[in-house]
C-alpha positions as CSV (number, residue, x, y, z in Angstrom):
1,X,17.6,-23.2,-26.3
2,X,19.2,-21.5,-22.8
3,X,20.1,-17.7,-23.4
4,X,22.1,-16.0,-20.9
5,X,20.6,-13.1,-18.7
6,X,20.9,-11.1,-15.8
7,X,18.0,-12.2,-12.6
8,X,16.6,-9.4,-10.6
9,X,14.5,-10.4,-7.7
10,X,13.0,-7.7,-5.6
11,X,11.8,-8.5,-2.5
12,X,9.8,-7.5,-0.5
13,X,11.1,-8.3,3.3
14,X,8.7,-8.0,6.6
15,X,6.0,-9.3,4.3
16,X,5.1,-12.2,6.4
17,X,5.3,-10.5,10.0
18,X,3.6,-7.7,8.2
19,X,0.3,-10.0,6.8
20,X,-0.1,-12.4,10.0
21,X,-0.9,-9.8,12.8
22,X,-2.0,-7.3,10.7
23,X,-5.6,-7.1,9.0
24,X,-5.6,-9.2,5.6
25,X,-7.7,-6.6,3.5
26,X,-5.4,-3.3,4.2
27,X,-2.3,-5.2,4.3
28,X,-3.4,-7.0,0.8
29,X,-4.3,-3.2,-0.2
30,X,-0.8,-2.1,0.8
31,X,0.9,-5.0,-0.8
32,X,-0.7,-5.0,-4.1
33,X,0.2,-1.0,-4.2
34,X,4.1,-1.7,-3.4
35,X,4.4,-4.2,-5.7
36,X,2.8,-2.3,-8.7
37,X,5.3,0.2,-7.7
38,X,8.0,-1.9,-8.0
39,X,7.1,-2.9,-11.3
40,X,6.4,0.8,-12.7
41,X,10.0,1.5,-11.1
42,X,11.7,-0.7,-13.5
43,X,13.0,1.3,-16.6
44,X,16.1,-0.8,-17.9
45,X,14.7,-3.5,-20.1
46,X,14.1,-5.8,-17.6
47,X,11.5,-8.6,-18.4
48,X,8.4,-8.9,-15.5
49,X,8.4,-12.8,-15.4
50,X,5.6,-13.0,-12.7
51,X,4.6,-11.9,-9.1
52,X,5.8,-14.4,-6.3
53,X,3.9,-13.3,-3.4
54,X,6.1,-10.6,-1.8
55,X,8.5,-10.4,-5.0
56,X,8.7,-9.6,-8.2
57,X,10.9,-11.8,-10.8
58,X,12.9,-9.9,-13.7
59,X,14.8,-11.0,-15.8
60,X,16.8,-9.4,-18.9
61,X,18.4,-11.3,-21.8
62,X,21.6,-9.8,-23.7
63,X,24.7,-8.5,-22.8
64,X,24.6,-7.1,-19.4
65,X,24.6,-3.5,-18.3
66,X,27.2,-2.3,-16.9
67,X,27.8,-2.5,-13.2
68,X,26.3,1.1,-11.9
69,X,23.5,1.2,-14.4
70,X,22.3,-2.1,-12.5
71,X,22.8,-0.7,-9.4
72,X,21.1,2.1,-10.0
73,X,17.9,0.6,-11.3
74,X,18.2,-1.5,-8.0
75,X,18.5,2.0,-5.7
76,X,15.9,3.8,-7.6
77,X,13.4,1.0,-7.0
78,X,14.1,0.9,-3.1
79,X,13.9,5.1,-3.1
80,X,10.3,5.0,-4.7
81,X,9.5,1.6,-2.3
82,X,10.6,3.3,0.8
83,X,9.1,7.3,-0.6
84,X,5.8,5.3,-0.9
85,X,5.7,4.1,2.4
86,X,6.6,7.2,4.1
87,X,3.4,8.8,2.1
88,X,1.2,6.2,3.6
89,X,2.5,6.6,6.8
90,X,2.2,10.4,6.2
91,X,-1.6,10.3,4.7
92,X,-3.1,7.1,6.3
93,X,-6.2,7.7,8.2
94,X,-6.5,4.1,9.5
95,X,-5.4,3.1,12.8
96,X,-5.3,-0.8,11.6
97,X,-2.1,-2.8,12.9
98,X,-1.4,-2.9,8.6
99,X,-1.3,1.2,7.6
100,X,0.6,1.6,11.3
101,X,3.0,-0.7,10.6
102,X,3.4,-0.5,6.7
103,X,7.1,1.9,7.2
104,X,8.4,-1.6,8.9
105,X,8.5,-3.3,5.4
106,X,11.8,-2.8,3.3
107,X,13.6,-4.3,0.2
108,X,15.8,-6.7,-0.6
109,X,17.6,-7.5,-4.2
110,X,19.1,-10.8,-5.2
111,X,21.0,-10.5,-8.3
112,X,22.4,-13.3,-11.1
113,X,23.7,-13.7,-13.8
114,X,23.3,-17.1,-15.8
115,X,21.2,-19.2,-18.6
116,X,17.5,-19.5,-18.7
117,X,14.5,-21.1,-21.3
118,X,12.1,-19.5,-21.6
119,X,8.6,-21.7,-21.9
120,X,5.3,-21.5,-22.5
121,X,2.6,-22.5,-20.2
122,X,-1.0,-21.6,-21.1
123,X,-0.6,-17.9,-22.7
124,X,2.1,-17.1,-20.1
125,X,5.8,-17.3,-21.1
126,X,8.1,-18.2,-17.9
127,X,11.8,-18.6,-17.1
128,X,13.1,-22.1,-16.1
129,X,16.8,-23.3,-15.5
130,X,19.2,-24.0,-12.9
131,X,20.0,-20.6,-12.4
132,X,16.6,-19.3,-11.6
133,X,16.5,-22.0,-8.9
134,X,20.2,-20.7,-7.4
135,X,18.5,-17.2,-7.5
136,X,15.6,-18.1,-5.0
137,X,18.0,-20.1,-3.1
138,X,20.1,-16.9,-2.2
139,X,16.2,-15.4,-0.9
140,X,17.3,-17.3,1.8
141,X,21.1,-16.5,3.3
142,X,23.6,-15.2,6.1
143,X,23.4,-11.7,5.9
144,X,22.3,-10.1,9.0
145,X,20.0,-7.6,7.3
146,X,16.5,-7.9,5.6
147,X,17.7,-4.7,3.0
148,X,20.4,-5.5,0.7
149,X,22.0,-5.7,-2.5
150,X,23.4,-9.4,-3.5
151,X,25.0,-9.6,-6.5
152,X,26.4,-13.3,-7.3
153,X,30.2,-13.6,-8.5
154,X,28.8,-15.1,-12.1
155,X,27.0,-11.4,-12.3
156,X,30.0,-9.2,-10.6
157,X,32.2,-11.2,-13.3
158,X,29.8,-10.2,-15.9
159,X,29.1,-6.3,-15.2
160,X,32.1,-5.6,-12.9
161,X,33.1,-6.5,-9.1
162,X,32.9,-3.7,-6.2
163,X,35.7,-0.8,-6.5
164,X,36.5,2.6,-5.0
165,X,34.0,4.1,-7.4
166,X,30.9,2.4,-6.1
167,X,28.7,4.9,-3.9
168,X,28.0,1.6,-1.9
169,X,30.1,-0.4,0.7
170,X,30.5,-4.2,0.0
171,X,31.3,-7.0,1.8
172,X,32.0,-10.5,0.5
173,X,30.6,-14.2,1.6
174,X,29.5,-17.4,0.7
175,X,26.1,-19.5,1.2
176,X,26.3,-23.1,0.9
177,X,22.9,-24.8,-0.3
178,X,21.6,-28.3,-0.9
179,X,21.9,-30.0,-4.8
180,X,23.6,-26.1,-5.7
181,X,26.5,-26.1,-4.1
182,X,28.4,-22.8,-2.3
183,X,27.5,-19.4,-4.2
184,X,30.2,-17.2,-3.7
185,X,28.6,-13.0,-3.5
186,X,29.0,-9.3,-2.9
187,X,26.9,-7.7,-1.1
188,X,25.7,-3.8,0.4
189,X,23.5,-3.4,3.1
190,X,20.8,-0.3,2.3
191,X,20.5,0.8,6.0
192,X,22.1,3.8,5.6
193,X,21.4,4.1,2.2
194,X,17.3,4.4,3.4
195,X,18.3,7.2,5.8
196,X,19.4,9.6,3.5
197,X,15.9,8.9,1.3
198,X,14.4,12.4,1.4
199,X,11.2,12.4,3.2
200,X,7.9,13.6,0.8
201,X,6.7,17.1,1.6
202,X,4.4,17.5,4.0
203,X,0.7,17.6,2.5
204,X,-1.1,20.9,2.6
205,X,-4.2,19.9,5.3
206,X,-7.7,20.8,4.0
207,X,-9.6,22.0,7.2
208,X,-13.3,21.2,6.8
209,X,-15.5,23.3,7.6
210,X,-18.7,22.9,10.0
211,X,-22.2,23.4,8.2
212,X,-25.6,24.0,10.1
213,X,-26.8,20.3,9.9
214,X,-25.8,17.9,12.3
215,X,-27.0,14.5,12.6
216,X,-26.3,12.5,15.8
217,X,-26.5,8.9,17.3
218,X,-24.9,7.2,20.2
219,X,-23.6,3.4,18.9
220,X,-23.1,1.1,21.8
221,X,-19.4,0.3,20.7
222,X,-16.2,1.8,21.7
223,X,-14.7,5.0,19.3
224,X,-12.2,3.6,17.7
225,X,-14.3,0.2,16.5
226,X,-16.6,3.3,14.9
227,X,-13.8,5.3,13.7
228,X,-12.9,2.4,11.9
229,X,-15.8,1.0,10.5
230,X,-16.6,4.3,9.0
231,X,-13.6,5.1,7.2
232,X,-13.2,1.6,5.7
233,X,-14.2,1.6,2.2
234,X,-14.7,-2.1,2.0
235,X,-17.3,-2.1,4.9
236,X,-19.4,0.9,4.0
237,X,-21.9,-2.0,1.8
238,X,-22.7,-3.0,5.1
239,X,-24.0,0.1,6.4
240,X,-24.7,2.4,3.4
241,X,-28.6,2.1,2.7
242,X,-29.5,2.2,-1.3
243,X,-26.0,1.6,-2.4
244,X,-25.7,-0.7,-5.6
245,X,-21.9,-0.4,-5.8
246,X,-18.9,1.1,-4.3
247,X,-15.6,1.8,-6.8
248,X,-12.7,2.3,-4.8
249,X,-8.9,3.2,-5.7
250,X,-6.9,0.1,-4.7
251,X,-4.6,1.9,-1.9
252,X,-5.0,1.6,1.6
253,X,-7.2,4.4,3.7
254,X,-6.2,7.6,3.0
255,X,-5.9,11.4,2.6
256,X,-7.0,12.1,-1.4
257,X,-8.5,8.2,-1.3
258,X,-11.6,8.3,-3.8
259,X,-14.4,6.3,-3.9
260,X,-17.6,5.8,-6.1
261,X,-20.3,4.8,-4.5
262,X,-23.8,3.9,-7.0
263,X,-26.4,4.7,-5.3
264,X,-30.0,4.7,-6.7
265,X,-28.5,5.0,-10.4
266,X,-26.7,8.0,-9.2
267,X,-22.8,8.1,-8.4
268,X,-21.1,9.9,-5.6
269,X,-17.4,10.4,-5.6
270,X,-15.8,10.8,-2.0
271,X,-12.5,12.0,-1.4
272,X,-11.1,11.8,2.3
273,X,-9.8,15.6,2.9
274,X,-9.2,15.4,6.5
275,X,-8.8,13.5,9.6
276,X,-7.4,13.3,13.7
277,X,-7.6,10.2,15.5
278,X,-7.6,10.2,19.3
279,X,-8.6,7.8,22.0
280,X,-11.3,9.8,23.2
281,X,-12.5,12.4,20.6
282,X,-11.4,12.1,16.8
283,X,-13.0,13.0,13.3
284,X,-12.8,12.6,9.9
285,X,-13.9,14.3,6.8
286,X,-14.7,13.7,3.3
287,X,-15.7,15.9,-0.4
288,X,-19.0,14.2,-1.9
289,X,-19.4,15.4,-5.2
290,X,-23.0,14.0,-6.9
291,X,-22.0,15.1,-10.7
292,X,-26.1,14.7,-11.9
293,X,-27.2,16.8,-9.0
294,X,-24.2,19.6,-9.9
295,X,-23.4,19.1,-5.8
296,X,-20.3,19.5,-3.7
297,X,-20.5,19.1,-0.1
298,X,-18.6,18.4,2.9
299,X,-19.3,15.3,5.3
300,X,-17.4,15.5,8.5
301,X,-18.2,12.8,11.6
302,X,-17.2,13.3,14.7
303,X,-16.4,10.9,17.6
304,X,-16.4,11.3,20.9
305,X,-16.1,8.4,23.7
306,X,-18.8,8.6,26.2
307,X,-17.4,5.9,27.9
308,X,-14.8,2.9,26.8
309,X,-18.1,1.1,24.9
310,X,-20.2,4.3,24.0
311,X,-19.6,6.5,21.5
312,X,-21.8,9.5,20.4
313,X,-21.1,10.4,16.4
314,X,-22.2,13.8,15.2
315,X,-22.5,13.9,11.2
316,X,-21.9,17.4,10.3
317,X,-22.7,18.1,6.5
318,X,-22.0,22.0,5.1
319,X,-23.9,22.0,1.9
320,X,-21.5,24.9,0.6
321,X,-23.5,26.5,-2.6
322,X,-25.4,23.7,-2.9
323,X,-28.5,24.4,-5.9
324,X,-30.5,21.8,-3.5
325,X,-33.7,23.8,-1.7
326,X,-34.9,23.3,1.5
327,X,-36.9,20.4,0.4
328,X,-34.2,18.4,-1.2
329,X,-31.6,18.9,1.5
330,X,-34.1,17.6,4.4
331,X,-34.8,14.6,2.1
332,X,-30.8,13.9,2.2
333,X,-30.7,14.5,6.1
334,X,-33.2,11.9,6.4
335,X,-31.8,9.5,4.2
336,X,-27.9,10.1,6.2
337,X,-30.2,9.9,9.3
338,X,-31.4,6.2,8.5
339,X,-27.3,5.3,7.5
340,X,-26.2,6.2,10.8
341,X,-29.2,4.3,12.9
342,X,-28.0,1.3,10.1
343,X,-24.0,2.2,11.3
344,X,-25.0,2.0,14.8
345,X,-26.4,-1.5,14.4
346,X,-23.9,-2.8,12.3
347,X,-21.1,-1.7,15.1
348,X,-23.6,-3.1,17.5
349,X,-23.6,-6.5,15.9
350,X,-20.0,-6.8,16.2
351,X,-20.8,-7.5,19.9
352,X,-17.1,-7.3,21.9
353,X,-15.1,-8.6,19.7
């Protein structure tokens, strides 16, 4: 049996510009994040139906909310999208086309009101019914924006049409489409909404501090190829000798990103703490804690072009107040020694691509 209910669909737009000249695995990272986010955001009752590739499906059965408690939900779920993105952009250590480019990706919301069925398929329950199709229908429309609000007139009929007490400005149009017919809307564009969005505070920079034991190699392969293939989580199996296993937080590269790494039935948590990216010279630092040894140290690698496909890395470690003697720490040196003559050939390998 239909039942009536109000369709939310979320979505998010520059996804597709944003996955095909970006790298898949940080863009995927990025994606996954923004979409949980979007999910966590939703606090009104809403139904999660599934994940549609760059957007999420609500629905909500009942008697509608009211007109400014659905835009509200809407408005608070683009502030935490767009809040997110500006701590990437503010944190990321990465210099990949996907965490540069991740403030390019906004929101858009189709709203509609209208019946559904639900059905069961496996141990899922999904929505069906002519007026889920007229809501992916209006995904694709005349509005000269790719951030909006679109509100159907079955919804505005249901929770109230645009008046002098909406924060937002509306205009009014129609979309004609094939076997639905013309959909008459409202809609606000969240341009100027997204500027007033109050930017995060900036993070507090941990400085890391040199230690007395420096490792160094020269890697035939220009800085920023070694830049990145050090600070990327997912490639460090390639490189890190011993290692069983890395954990990793799904988020993209950055500032407070931990990682396990299993290593020879120990585990090491790394944190990134700091980091400056230049052409020419740039570092980045990271907090090893080993738990079963009682040891924090710092890790800090430094970069520095030699020439455009040379690069000498310096791998400065301050033990802090270590426990380890003399012995232990020179048996660590050796064994970050032999990762960076394994680093230097896995750059190496990558030939000039």
């Amino acid at each position: 049996m239909a039942e009536s209910a109000t369709i939310l669909i979320p979505d998010i737009s520059g996804f597709t510009e944003f996955t095909s000249v970006t790298e898949i695995d940080h863009s995927a990272h990025i994606i996954s994040e923004l979409l949980e986010l979007i999910v966590d955001s939703n606090d009104t009752g809403f139904t999660l139906a599934e994940i549609e590739g760059d957007a999420v499906l609500f629905y909500r059965k009942g008697e509608p909310m009211d007109r400014k408690t659905l835009l509200d939900q809407c408005l608070r779920i683009f502030r935490n999208f767009h809040q997110r993105l500006m701590v990437i952009e503010r944190d990321t250590v990465c210099q990949c086309g996907a965490c540069q480019t991740a403030s390019g990706l906004t929101l858009k919301f189709i709203i509609h009101q209208g019946d559904i069925k639900e059905i069961k398929v496996a141990h899922f329950i999904k929505a069906t019914g002519i007026d889920m199709i007229v809501a992916h229908r209006l995904l694709k429309n005349n509005i000269s924006s790719n951030e909006y609000i679109l509100i159907t007139e079955p919804c505005c009929d249901a929770i109230g049409h645009a008046d002098e007490t909406d924060a937002l400005s509306w205009d009014h149009t129609t979309a004609d489409y094939v076997a639905v017919g013309r959909i008459n809307f409202e809609y606000s564009i969240l341009t100027d909404y997204r500027g007033s969005i109050p930017k995060p505070p900036a993070r507090e920079r941990f400085v890391a501090v040199d230690g007395d034991e420096n490792l160094t190699v020269t890697i035939n392969a220009p800085l920023r190829r070694v830049y990145q293939t050090v600070i990327d989580v997912d490639k460090r199996k390639h490189w890190l000798l011993g290692v069983d296993r890395i954990n990793r937080e799904l988020t993209s590269e950055r500032i407070g990103m931990q990682h396990n790494c299993q290593f020879m039935g120990m585990t090491l948590v790394n944190t990134a703490i700091d980091h400056e990216f230049g052409e020419e010279r740039a570092h980045y630092a990271e907090r090893v804690e080993m738990p079963d040894l009682n040891v924090i140290l710092t890790g800090n690698y430094k970069f520095k072009a030699i020439t455009p496909n040379q690069t000498q890395l310096v791998y400065n470690v301050n033990w802090l107040d270590s426990p380890l003697d003399d012995e232990q720490k020179a048996g660590m040196a050796q064994g970050a020694m032999a990762n960076l003559e394994s680093l230097k050939t896995f750059c190496e390998s990558m030939g000039s691509a």
